[in-house]
One Martini backbone bead per residue (centre of mass of N, CA, C, O) as a GRO file, in nm:
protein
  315
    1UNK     BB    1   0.055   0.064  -0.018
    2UNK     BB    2   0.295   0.274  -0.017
    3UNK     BB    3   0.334   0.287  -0.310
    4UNK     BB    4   0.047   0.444  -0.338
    5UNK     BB    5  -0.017   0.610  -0.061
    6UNK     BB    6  -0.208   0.416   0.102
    7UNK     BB    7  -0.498   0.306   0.291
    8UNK     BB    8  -0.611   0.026   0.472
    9UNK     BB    9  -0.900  -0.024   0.649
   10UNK     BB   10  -0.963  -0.272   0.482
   11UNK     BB   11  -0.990  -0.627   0.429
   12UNK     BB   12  -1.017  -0.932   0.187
   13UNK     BB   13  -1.118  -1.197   0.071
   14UNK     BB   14  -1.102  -1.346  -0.295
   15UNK     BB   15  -1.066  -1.394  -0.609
   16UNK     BB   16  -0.787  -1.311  -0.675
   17UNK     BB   17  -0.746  -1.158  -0.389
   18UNK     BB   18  -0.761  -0.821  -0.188
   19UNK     BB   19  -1.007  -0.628  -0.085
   20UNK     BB   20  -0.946  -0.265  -0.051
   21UNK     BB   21  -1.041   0.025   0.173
   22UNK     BB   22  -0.957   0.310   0.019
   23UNK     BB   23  -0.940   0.667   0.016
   24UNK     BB   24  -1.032   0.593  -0.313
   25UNK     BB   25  -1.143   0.315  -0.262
   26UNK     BB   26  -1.204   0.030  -0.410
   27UNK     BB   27  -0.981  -0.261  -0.428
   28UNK     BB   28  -0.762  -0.451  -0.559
   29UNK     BB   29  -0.473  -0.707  -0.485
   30UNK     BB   30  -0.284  -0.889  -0.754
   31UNK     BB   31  -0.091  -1.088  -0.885
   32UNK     BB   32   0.159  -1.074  -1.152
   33UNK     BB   33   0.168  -1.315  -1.460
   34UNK     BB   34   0.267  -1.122  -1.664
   35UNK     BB   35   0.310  -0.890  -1.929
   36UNK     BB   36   0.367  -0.558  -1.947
   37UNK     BB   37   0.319  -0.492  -2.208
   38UNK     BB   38   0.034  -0.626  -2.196
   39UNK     BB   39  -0.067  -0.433  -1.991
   40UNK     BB   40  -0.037  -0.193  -2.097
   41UNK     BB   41  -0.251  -0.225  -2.320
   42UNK     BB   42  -0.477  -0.269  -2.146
   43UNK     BB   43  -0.494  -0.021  -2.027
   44UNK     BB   44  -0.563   0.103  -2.310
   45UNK     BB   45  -0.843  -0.003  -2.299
   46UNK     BB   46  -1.000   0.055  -2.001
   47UNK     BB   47  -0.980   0.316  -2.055
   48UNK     BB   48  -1.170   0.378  -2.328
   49UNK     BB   49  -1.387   0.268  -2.187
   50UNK     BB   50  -1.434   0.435  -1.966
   51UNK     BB   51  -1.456   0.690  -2.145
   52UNK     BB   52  -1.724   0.544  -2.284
   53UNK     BB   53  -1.879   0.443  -1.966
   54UNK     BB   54  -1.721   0.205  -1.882
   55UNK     BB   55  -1.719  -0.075  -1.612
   56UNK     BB   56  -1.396  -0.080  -1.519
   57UNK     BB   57  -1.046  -0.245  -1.415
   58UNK     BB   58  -0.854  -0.040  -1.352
   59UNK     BB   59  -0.542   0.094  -1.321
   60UNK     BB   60  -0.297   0.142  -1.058
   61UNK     BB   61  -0.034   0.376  -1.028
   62UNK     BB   62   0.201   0.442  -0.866
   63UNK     BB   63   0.424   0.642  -0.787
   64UNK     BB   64   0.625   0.579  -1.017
   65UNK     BB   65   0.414   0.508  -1.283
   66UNK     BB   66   0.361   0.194  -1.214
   67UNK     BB   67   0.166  -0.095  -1.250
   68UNK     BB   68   0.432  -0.253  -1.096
   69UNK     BB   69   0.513  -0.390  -0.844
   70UNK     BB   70   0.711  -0.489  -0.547
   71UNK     BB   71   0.785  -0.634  -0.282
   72UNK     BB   72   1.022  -0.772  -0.113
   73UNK     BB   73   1.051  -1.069  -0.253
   74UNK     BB   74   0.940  -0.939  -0.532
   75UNK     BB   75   0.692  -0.978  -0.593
   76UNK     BB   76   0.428  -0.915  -0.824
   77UNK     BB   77   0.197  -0.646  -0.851
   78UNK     BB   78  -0.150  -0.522  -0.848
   79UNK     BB   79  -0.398  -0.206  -0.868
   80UNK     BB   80  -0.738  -0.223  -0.881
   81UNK     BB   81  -1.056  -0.090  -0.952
   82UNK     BB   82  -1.383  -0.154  -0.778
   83UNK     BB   83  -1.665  -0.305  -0.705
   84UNK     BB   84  -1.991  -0.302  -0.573
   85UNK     BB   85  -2.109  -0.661  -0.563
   86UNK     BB   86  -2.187  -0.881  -0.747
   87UNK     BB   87  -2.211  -1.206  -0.925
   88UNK     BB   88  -2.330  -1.354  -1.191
   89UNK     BB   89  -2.642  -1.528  -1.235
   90UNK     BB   90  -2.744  -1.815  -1.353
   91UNK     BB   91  -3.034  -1.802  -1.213
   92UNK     BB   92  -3.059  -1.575  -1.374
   93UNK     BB   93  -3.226  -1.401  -1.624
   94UNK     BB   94  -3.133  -1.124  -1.554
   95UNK     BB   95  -2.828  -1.168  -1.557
   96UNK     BB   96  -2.801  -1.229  -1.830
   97UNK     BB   97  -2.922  -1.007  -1.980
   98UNK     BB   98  -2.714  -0.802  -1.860
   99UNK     BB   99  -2.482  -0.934  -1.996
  100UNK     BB  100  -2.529  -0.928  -2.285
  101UNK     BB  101  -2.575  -0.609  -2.294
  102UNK     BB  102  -2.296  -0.542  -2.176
  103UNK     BB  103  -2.127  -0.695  -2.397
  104UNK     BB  104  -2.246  -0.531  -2.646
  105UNK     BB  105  -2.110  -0.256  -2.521
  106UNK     BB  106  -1.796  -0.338  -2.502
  107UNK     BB  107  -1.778  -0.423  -2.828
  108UNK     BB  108  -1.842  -0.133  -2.908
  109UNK     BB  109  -1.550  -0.033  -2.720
  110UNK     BB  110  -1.345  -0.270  -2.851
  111UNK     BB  111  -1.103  -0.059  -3.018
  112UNK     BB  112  -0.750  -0.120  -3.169
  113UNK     BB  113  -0.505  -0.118  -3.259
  114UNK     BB  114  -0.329  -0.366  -3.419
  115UNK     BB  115  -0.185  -0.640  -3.266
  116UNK     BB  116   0.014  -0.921  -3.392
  117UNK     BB  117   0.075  -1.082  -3.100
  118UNK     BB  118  -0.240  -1.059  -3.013
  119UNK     BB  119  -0.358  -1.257  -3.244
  120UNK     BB  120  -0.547  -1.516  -3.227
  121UNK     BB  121  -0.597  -1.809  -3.358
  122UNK     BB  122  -0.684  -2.001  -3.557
  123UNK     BB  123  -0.987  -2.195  -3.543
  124UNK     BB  124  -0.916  -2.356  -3.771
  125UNK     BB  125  -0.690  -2.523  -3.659
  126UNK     BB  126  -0.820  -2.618  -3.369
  127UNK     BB  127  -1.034  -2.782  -3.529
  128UNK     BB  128  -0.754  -2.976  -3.666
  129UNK     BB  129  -0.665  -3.065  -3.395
  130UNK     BB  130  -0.874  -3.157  -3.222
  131UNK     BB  131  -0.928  -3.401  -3.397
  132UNK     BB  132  -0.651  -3.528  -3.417
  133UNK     BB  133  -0.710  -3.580  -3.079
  134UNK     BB  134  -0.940  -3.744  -3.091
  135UNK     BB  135  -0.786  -3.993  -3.251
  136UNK     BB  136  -0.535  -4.025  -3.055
  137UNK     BB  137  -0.684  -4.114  -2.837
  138UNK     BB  138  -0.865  -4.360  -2.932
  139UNK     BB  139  -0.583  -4.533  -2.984
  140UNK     BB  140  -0.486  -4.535  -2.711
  141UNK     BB  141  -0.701  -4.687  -2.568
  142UNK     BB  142  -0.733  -4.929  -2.772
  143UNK     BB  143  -0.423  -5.000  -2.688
  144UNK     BB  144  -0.481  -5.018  -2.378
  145UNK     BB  145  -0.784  -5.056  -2.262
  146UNK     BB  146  -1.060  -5.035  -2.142
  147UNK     BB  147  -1.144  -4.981  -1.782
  148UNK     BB  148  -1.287  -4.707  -1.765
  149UNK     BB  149  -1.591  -4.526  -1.748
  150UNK     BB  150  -1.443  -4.287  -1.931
  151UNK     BB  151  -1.377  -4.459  -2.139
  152UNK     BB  152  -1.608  -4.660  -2.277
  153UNK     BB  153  -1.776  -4.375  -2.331
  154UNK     BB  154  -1.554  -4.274  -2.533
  155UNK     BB  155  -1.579  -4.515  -2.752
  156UNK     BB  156  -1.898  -4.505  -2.777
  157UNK     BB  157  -1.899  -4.178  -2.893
  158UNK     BB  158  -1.645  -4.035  -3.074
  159UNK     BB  159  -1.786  -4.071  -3.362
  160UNK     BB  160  -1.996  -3.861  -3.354
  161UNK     BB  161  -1.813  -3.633  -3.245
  162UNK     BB  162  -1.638  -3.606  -3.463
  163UNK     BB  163  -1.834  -3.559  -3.700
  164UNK     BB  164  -1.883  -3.298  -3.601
  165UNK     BB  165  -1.612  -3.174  -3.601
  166UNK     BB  166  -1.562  -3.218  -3.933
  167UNK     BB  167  -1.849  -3.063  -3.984
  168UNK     BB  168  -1.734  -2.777  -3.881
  169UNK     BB  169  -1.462  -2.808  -4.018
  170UNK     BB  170  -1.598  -2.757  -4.331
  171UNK     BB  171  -1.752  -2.539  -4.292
  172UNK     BB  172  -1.517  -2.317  -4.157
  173UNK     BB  173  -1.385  -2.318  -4.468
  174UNK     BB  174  -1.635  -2.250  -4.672
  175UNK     BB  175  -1.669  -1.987  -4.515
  176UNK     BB  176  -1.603  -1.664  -4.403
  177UNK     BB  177  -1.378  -1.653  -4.167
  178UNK     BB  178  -1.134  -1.487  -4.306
  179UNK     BB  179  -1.311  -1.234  -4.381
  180UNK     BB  180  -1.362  -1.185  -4.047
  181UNK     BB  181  -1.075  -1.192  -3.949
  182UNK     BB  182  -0.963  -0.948  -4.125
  183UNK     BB  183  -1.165  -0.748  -4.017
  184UNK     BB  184  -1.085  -0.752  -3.718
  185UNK     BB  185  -0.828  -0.652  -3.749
  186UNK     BB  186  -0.862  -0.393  -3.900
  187UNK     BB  187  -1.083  -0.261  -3.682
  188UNK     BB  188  -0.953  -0.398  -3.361
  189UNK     BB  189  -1.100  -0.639  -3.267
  190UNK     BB  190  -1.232  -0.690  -2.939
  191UNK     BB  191  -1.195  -0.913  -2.677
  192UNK     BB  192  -1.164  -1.072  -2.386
  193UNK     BB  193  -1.159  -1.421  -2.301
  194UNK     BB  194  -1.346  -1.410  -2.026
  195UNK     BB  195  -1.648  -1.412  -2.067
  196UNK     BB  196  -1.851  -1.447  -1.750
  197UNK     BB  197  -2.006  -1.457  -1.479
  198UNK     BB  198  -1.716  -1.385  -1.269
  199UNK     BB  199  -1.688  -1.089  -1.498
  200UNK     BB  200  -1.979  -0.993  -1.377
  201UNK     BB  201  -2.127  -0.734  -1.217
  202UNK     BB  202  -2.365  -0.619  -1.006
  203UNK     BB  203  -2.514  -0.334  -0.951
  204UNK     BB  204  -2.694  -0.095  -0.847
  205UNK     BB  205  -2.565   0.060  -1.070
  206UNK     BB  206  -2.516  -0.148  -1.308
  207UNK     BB  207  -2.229  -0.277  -1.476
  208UNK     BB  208  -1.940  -0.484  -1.461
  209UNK     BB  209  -1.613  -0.525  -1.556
  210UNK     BB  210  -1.356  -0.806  -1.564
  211UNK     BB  211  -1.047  -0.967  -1.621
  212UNK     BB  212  -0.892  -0.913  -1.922
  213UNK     BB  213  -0.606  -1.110  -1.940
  214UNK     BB  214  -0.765  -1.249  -2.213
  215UNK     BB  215  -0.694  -1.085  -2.452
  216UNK     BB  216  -0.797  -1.012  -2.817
  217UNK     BB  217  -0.774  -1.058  -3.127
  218UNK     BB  218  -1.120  -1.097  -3.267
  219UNK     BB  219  -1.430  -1.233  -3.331
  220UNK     BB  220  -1.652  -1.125  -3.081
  221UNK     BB  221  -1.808  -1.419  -3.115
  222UNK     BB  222  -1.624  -1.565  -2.916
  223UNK     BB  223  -1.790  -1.407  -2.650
  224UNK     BB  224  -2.020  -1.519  -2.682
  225UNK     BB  225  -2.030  -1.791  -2.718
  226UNK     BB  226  -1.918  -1.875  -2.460
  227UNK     BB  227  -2.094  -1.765  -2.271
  228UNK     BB  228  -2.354  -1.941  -2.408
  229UNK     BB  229  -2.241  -2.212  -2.360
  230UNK     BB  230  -2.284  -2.198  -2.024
  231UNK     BB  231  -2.547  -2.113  -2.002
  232UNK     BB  232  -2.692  -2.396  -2.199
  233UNK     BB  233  -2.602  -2.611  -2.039
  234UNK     BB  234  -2.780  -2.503  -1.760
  235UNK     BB  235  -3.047  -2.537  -2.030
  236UNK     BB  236  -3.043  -2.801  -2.205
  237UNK     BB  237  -3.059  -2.603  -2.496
  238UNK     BB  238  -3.269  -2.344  -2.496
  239UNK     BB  239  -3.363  -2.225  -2.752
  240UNK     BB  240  -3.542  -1.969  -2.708
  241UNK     BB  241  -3.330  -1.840  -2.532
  242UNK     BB  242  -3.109  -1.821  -2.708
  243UNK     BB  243  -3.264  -1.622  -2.871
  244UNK     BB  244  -3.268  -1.386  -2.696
  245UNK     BB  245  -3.011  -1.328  -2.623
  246UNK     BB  246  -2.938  -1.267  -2.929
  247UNK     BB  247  -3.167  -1.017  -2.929
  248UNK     BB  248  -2.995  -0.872  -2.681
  249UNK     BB  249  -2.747  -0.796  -2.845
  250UNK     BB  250  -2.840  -0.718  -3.154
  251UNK     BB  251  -3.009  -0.461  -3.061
  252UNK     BB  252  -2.697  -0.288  -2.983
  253UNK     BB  253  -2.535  -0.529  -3.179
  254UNK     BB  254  -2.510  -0.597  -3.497
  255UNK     BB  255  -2.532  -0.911  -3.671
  256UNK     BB  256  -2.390  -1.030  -3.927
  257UNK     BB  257  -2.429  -1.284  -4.129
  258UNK     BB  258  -2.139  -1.406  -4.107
  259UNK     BB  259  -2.142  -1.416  -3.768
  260UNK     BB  260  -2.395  -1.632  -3.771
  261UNK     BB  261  -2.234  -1.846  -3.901
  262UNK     BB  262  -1.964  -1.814  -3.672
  263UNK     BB  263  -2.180  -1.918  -3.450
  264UNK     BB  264  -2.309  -2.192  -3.541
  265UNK     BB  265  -2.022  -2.303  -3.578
  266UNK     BB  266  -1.938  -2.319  -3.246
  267UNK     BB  267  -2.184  -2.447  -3.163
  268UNK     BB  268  -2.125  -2.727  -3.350
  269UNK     BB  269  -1.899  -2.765  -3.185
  270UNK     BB  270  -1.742  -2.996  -2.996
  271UNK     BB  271  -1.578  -2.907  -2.729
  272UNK     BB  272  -1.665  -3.017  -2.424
  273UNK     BB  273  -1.545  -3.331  -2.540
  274UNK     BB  274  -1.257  -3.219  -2.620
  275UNK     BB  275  -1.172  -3.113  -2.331
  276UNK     BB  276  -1.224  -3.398  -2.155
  277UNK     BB  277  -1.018  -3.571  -2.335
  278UNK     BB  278  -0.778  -3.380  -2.317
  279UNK     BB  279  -0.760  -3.390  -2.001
  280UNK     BB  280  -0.720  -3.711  -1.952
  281UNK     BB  281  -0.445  -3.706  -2.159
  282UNK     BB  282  -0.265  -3.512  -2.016
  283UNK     BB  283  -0.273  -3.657  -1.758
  284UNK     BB  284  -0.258  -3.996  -1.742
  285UNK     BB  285  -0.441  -4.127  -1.555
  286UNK     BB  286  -0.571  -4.397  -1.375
  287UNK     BB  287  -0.724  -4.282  -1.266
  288UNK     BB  288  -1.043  -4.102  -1.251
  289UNK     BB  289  -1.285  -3.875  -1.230
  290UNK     BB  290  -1.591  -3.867  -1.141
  291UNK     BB  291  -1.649  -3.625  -1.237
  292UNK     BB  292  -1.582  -3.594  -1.538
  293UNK     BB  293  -1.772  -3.852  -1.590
  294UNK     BB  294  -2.011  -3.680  -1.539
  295UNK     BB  295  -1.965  -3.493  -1.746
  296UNK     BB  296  -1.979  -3.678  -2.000
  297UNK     BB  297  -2.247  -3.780  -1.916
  298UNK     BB  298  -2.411  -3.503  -1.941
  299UNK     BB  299  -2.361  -3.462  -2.212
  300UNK     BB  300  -2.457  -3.681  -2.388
  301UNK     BB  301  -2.767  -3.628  -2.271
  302UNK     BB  302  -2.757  -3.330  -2.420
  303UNK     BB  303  -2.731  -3.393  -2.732
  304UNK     BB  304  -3.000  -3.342  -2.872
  305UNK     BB  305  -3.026  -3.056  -2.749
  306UNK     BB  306  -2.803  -2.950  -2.896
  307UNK     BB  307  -2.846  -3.020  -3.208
  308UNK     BB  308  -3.124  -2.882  -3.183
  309UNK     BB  309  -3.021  -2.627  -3.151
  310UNK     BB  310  -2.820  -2.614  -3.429
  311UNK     BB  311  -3.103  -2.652  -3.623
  312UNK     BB  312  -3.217  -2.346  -3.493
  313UNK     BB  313  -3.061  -2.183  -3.581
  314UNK     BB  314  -3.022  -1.797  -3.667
  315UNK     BB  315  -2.986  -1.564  -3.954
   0.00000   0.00000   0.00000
């Protein structure tokens, strides 16, 4: 705090931090794990959002006028101006909506300058690297032997999952991708990169949006697509609400034909259950946890729902 010149009356722990009540009003105080570099384009992109009315966790500088401080033991930390409220209730339709139109209002805001360095990988690789470790992951199960109901599920299932996942991106080769991506790039759009329940929070007067640290250029139907596969899932990919949610998007910024193309192959993409598999390969483990082992019968369960969403989406 001396750093900063601040005093903090009280203190709390939260969600990735420190909450504290100073002088200046509430402040977050949050070890920093990333780049310098990365972190100034951060901050003007929130001070942008800022001046033109949006309720962002803007960086505070310290005395020194650097945005990373420095602790006894070296450990470097940021402190950010946070916000009295809640975080989005997903049990609430109102908190989805007010979460929605805050999105769309913030991707109005969320235009600047292009850095090449920053500009996320392309979806087209994504969808065939993905695809070709859903058949790597299958070859090894079955040289090694289903013995976990998590193995004998997922060789039960892969076939119709691949399959999905090799039709979302023959459509995503097909469709307008690139000049959607280039787009993106030329006119500086930018993503959130984590646009979630716990980084929009409701305050008595407005929304507030926080933890921008995973932002990046791209289309951003990728933070829409995002939000909303995590919020259908929660609702067993209710098309009408789908649909809802969209129109609360759509009207505020309106979403042009190609963008609806790019939102309908993201959600026709398996991610969850690449997710889930990739996770299980990765970590190689003897065990498998009871809880993914659920989390895929879950899905399994949700897949006609899921399928029954993405061909009556609408464009």
């Amino acid at each position: 705090m001396e750093q900063y010149g601040l005093t903090a009356e009280s203190t709390a722990r939260t969600r990735g931090g420190l909450l504290c009540h100073t002088e200046k009003g509430l402040v977050i105080v949050k070890e920093f794990k990333g780049t310098e570099k990365k972190l100034q384009k951060q901050q003007e992109l929130l001070l942008q959002i800022q001046s033109q009315g949006g309720k962002v966790d803007c960086y505070i500088p310290n005395q020194e006028e650097n945005l990373v401080s420095r602790d006894r033991d070296g450990i470097p930390y940021t402190m950010q101006y946070w916000y009295e409220g809640r975080e989005c209730d997903t049990r609430s339709k109102e908190d989805i909506f007010k979460s929605i139109r805050t999105m769309a209002e913030l991707h109005q805001r969320m235009h600047i300058p292009t850095v090449e360095y920053y500009i996320e990988p392309s979806l087209e690789n994504g969808y065939l690297r993905h695809n070709q470790e859903l058949k790597k992951i299958r070859s090894f199960i079955r040289k090694r032997g289903a013995s976990s109901p998590f193995e004998k599920i997922y060789l039960a299932t892969v076939e119709d999952f691949l399959r999905d996942g090799e039709e979302a991106y023959a459509a995503l080769r097909e469709s307008g991708y690139q000049e959607l991506r280039q787009k993106a790039e030329t006119e500086g759009e930018v993503c959130h990169g984590e646009y979630n329940q716990h980084n929009v929070l409701i305050l008595k007067s407005g929304t507030a949006v926080t933890n921008f640290e995973h932002w990046g250029f791209d289309t951003q139907m990728a933070d829409l697509y995002r939000f909303m596969r995590k919020i259908l899932e929660k609702y067993n990919w209710d098309v009408r609400f789908g649909k809802e949610m969209l129109k609360a998007y759509h009207e505020i910024k309106p979403v042009s034909k190609e963008e609806w193309i790019n939102l309908k192959i993201r959600f026709s993409y398996p991610e969850k259950y690449w997710k889930l598999a990739n996770y299980y390969y990765t970590h190689r483990k003897t065990w498998i946890s009871v809880k993914n082992t659920e989390k895929l019968q879950n899905l399994i369960r949700q897949r006609e729902a899921w399928k029954r969403y993405c061909a009556s989406f609408f464009f």
